[in-house]
Backbone as CSV, one residue per row, in Angstrom:
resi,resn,N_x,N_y,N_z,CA_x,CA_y,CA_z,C_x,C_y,C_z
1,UNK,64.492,12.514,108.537,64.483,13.540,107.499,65.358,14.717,107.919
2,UNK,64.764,14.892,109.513,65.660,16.160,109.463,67.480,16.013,109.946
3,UNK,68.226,14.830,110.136,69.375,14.011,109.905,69.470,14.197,108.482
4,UNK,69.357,13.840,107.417,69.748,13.612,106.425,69.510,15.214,105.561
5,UNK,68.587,15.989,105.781,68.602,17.199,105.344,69.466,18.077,105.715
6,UNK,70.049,17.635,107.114,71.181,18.810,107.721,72.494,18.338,107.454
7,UNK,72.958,16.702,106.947,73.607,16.524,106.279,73.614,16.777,104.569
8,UNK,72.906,17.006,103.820,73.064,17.628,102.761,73.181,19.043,102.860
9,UNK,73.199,19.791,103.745,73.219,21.104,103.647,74.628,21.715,103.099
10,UNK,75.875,21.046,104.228,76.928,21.234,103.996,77.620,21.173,102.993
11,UNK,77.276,19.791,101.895,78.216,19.858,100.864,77.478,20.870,99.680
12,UNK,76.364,20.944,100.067,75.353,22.281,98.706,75.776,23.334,98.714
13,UNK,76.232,23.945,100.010,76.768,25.033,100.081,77.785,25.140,99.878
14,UNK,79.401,23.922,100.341,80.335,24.100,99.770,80.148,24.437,97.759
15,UNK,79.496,23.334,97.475,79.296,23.617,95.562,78.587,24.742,95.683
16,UNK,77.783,25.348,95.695,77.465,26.500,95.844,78.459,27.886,95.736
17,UNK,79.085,27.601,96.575,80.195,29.081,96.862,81.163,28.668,95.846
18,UNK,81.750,27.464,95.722,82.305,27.249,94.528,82.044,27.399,93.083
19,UNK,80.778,26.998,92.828,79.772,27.496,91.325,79.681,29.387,90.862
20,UNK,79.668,29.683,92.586,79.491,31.236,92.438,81.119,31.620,91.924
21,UNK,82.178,31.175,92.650,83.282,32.038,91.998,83.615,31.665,90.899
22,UNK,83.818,30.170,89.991,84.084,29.664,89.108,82.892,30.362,87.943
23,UNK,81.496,30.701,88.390,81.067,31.386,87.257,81.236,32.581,86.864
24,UNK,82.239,33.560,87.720,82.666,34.883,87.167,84.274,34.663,86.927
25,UNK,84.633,33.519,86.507,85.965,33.394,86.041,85.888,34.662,84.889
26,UNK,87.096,35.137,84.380,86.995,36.083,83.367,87.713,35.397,81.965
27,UNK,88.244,33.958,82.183,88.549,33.022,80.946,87.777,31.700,80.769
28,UNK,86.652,31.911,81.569,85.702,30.815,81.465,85.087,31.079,79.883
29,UNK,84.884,29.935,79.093,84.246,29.876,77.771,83.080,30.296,78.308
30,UNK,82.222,31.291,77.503,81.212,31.409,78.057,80.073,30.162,77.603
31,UNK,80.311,29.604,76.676,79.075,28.403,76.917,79.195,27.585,77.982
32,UNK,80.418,27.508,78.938,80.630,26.359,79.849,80.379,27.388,81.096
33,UNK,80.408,28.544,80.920,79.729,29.276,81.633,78.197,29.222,81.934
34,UNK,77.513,29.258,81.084,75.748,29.226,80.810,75.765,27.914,81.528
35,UNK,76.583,26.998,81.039,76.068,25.619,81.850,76.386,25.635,83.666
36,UNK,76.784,26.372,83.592,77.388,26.295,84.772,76.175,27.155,85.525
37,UNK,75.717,28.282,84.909,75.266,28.983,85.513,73.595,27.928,85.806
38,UNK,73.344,27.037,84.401,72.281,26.138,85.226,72.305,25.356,85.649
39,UNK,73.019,24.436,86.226,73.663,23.803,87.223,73.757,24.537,88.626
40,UNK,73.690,25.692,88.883,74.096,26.141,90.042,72.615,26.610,90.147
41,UNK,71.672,27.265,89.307,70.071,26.898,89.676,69.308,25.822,89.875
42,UNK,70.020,24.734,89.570,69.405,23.458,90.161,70.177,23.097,91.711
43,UNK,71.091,23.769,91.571,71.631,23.260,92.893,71.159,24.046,94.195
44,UNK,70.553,25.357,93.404,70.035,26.443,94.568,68.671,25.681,94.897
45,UNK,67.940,24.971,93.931,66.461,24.367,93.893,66.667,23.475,94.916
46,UNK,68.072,22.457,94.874,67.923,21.723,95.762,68.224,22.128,97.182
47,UNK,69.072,23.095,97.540,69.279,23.745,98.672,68.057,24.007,99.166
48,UNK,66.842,24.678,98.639,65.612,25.287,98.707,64.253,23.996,99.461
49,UNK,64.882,22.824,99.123,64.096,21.515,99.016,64.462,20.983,100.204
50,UNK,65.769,21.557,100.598,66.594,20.652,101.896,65.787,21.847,102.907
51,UNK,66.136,22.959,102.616,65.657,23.396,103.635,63.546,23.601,103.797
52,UNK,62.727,23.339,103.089,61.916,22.753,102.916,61.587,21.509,103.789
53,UNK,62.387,20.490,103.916,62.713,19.602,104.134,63.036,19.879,105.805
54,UNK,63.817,20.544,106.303,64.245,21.052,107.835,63.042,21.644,108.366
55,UNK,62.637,22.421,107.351,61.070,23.226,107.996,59.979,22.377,108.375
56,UNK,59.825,21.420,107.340,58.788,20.108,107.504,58.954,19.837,109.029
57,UNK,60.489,19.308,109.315,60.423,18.357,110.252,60.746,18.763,111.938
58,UNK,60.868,20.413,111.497,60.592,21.368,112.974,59.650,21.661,113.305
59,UNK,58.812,21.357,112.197,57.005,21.375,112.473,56.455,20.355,113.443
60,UNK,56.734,19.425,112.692,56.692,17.809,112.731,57.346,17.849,114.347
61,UNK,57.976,18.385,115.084,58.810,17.898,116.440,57.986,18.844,117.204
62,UNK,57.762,20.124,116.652,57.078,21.240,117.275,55.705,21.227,117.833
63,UNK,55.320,20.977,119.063,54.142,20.429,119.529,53.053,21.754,119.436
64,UNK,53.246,22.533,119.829,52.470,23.865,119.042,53.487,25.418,118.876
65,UNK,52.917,26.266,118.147,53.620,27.159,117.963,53.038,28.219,119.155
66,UNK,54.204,28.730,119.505,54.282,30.240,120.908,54.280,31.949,119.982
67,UNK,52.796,31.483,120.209,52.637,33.245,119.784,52.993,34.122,121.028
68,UNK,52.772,34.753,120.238,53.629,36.510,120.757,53.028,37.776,119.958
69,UNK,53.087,38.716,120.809,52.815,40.166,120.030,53.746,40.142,119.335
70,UNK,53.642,40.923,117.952,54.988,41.257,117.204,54.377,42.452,116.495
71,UNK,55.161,43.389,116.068,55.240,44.954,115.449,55.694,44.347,114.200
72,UNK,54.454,44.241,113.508,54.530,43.900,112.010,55.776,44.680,111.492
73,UNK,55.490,45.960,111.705,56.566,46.816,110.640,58.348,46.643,110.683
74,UNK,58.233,46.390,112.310,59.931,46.413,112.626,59.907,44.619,111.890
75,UNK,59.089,43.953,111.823,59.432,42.443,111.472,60.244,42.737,109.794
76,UNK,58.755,43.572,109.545,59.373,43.714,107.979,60.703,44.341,107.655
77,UNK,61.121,45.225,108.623,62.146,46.297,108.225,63.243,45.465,108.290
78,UNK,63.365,44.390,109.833,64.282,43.358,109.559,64.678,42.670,108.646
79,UNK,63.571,41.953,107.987,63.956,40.984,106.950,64.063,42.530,105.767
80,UNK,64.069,43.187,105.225,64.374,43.854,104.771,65.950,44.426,104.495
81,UNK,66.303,44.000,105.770,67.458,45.115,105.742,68.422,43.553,105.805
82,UNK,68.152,42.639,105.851,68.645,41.199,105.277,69.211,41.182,104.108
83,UNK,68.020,41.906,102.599,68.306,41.841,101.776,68.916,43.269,101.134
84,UNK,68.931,44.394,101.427,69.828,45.502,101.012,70.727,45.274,100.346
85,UNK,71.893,44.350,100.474,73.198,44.134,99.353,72.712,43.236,97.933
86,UNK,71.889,43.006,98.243,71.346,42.170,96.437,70.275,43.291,96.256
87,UNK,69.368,43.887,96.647,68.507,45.234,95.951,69.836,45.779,95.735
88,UNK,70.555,46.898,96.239,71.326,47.891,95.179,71.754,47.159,94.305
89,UNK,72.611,45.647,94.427,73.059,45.022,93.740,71.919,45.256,91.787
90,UNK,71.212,44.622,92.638,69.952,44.428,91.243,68.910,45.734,90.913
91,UNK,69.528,46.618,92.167,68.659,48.177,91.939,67.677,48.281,91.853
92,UNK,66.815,47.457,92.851,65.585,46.930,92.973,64.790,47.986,94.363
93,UNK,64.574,48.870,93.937,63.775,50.259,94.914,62.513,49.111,96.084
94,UNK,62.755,49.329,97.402,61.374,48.758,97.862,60.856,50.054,98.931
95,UNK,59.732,49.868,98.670,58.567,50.847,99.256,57.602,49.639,100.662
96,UNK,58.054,50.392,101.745,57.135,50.120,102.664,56.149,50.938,103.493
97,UNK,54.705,50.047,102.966,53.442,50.994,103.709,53.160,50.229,104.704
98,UNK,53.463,50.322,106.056,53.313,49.547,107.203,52.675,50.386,108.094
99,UNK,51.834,50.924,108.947,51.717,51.313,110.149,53.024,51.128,110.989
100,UNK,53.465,52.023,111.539,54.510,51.439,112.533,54.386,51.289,113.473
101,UNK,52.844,50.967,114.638,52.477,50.343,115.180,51.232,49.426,115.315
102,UNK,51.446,49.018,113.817,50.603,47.842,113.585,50.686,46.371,114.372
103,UNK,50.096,45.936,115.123,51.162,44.629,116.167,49.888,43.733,115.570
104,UNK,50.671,42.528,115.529,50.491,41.206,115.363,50.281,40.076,115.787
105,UNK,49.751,38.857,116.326,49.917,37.451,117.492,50.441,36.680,116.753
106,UNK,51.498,36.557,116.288,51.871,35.317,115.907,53.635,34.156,116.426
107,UNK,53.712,33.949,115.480,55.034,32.893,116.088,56.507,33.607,115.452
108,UNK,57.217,34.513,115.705,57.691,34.824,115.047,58.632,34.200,114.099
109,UNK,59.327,33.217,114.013,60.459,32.473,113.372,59.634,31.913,112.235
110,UNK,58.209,31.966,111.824,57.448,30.861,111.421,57.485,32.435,109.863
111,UNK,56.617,33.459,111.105,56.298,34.963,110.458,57.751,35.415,109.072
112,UNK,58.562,35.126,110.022,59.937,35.609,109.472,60.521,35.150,108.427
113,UNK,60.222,33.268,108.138,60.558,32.409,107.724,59.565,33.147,105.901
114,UNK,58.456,33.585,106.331,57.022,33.485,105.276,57.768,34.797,104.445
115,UNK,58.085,35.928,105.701,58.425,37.531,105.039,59.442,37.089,103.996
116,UNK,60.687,36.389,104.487,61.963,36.153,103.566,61.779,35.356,102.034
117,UNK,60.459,34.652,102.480,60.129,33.747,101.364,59.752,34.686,100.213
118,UNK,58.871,35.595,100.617,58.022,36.531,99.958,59.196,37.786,99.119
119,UNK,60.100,38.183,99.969,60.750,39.167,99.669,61.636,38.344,98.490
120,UNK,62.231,37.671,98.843,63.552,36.505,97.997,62.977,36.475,96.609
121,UNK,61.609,36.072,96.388,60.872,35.509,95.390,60.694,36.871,94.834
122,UNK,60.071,38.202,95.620,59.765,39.331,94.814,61.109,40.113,94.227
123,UNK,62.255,39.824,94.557,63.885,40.040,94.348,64.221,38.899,92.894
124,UNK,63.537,37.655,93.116,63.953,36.639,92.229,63.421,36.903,90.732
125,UNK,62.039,37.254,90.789,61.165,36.951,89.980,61.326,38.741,89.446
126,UNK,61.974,39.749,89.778,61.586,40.848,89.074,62.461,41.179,87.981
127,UNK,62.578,42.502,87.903,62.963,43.207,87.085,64.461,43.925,87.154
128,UNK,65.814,43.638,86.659,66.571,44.805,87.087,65.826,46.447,86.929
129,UNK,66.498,47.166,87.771,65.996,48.191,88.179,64.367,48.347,88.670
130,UNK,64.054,47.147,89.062,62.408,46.989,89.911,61.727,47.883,90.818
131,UNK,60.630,47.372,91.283,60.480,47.862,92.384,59.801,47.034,93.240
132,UNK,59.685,46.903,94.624,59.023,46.096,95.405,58.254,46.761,96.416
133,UNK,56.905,46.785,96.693,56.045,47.166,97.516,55.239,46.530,98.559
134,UNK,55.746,46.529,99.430,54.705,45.846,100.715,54.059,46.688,101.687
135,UNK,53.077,46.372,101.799,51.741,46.865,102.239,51.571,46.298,103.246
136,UNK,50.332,46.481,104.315,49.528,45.765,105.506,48.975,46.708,106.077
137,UNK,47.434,46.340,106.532,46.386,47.136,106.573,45.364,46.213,107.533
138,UNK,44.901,46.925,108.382,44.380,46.301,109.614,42.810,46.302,109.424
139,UNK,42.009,45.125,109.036,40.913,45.037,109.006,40.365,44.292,110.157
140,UNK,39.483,45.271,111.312,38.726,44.155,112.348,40.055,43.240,112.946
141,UNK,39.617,41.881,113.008,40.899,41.443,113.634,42.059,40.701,112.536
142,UNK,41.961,40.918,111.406,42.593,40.567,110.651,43.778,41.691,110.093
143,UNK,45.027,41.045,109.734,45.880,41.977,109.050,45.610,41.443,107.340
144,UNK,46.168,42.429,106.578,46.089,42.072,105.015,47.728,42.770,104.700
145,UNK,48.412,41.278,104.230,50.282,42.072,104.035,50.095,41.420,102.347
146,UNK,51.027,42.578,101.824,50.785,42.030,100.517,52.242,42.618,100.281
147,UNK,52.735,41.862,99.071,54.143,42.303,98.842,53.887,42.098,97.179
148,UNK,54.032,43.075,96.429,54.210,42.920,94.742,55.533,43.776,94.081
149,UNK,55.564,43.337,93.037,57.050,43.383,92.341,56.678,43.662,90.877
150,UNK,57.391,44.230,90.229,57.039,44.938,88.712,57.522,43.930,87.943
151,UNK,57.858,42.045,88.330,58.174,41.303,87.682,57.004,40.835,86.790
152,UNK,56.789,39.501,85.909,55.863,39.328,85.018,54.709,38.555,85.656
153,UNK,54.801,38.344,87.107,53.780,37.720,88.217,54.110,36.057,87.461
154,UNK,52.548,35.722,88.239,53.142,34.256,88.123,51.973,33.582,87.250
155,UNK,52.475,33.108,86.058,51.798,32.552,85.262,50.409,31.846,85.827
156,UNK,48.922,32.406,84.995,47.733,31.718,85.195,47.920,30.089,85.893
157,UNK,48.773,29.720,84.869,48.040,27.799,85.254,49.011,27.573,86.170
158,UNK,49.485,28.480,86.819,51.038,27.994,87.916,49.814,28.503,89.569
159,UNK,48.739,29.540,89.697,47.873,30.277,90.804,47.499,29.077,91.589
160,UNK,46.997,28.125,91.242,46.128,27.592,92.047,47.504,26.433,92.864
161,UNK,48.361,26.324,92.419,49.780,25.569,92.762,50.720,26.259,93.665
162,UNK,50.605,27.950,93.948,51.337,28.160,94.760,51.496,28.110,96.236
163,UNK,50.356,27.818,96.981,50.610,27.265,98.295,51.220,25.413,98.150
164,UNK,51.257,25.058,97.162,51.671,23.394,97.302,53.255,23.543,97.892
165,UNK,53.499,22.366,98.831,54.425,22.085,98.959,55.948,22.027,98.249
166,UNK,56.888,22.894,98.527,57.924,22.302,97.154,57.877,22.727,95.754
């Protein structure tokens, strides 16, 4: 799996970067535009599936995961500052309430992998001119991180489906 997922990576991304410039042609028809533009969301779905797919099978090789202290807040500020050129882009304001020495035990690449998921989706799913808020709050030995977005959330009959695979 993870052979054949790291060989599809390469040519998704070549179509990919190609879909992206060919859809801001400025003599593209725009209906062959629209198609284009969903075509290149199925092709991001499948990029999303491959790498899905890589994650599975680093699990799968990974005999246990190596925790570590980690400073929740600098984790977040990282993956944060990842996405800065698509927020102004989409003018998407984010607010972080972190302790800034809130620390953590976990694996970080695993942690990092979850933050980007969370942020991408609260960037994907919102609003131009949005806003995004993440939180975390130290109960006993538990943390509570929450990240919400002024998008339309996620449909009732879709809740009980979002930890599923894929």
């Amino acid at each position: 799996i993870a052979d054949a997922s790291h060989e599809l990576k390469s040519p998704i991304t070549l179509l990919s970067l190609f879909m992206e410039d060919a859809i801001y042609l400025k003599e593209l028809p725009e209906t062959f535009r629209l198609r284009l533009i969903r075509q290149y969301d199925i092709l991001q779905r499948m990029r999303r599936l491959i790498k899905n797919l890589l994650d599975l099978s680093a699990l799968g090789i990974k005999e246990s995961m190596e925790f570590e202290e980690l400073n929740l807040f600098e984790l977040v500020k990282s993956v944060h500052g990842d996405f800065v050129e698509v927020l102004e882009a989409k003018q998407i304001d984010v607010a972080i309430d972190i302790p800034e020495d809130l620390h953590i035990k976990g694996e970080r690449d695993s942690l990092q992998r979850v933050l980007i998921n969370l942020v991408d989706n609260a960037i994907k799913y919102n609003v131009e001119s949005g806003k995004i808020e993440i939180t975390a709050e130290a109960n006993h030995d538990n943390v509570h991180l929450s990240v919400f977005n002024t998008g339309m959330g996620i449909p009732e009959k879709d809740i009980d489906r979002v930890f599923e695979q894929f």
